[in-house]
C-alpha positions, 0 to 999 in steps of 0.5 A: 240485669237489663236495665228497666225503663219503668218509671218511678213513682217519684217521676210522676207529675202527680207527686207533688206536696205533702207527698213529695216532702215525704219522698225527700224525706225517706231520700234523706234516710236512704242517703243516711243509711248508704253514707252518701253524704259523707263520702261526697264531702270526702271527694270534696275535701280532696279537692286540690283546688279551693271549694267556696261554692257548691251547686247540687243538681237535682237537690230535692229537699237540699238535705246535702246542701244542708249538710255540706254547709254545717260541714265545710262552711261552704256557699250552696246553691240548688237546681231541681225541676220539683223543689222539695220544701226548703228553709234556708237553702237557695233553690232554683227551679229549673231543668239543669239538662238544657237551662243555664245553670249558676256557677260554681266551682264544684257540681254534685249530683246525689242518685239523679243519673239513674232517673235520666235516660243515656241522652240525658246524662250525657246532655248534663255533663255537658250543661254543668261543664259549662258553670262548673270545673267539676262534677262529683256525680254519686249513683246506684248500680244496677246489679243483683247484690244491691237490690238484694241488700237493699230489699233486706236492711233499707226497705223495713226501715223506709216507706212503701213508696220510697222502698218500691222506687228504691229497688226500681232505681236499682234497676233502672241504675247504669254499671260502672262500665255503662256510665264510662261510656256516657262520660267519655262521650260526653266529654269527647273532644275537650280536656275533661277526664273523669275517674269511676270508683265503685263502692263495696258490695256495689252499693253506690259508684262515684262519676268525678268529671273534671273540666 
């Protein structure tokens, strides 16, 4: 598959409000659905290192921060350019690209790399080694399985704009060996390592960057 430079709906400066919180919304049942949330708390709990304060980039609504508060009692702090609707989650509005951003020990980034072009991603990496020791980043891979199994048992169960941006962040999503290629530039000539781990039927893959 070649991959698709289309906008998603979710990009557009109009989606803002009601409309935004719906998105976060079916996001969070996306994630729900694909197992998201657990397999980066699995990754986090891994750690050989203590994990007090994690910084989620790109957190919508900051239902994984939710999340990984109530699971591993941890400090949480969020960046995203378009805040979702909040209740007691710290979020910054901010470009997590080119703006500084707050320090923590780890760095996680649920189904954003695929919304950024090559140039981009290699920009944040870079921008998140800066706050952080490490960046756990979760994504899709664009490959015809997952459009197919995504279109078949994910779409019915979402809305019609989630389920629309869903398929097109498939094909908008960097392979495991694309996304090597954005790390290794990114991390060429400092210290940092990273590994890739591909889930089964490629259904989602895991960039773990350790500065």
């Amino acid at each position: 598959m070649i991959r698709s430079l289309e906008p998603e709906l979710m990009d557009s400066a109009e989606v803002a409000g009601p409309i935004l919180d719906k998105f976060h919304h079916d996001l969070a049942r996306i994630h729900s659905l694909l197992g998201s949330f657990p397999t980066i708390e699995r990754f986090l709990r891994a750690d050989d290192r203590p994990v007090r304060r994690v910084l989620d980039v790109g957190c919508g609504g900051g239902a994984l921060l939710g999340y990984l508060r109530r699971r591993m009692g941890v400090e949480v702090i969020g960046v995203d350019p378009k805040p979702g609707q909040t209740t007691d989650i710290p979020v910054i509005a901010a470009d997590a690209i080119t703006e500084p951003l707050p320090e923590a020990d780890v760095a996680v980034s649920s189904l954003v790399a695929h919304h950024l072009t090559p140039e981009e991603n290699i920009a944040l990496i870079r921008n998140v080694g800066r706050s952080c020791r490490r960046f756990i980043i979760l994504d899709l891979i664009r490959h015809p399985m997952p459009l197919i199994l995504f279109t078949a048992f994910i779409c019915p169960l979402i809305g019609k704009e989630a389920a629309v941006d869903g398929r097109q962040s498939i094909r908008r999503a960097f392979t495991p060996e694309e996304f090597a290629r954005l790390a290794r530039t990114a991390l060429a000539g400092t210290q940092g390592a990273f590994e890739i781990d591909v889930s089964r039927f490629l259904s989602r893959q895991i960039v773990d960057i350790r500065y």
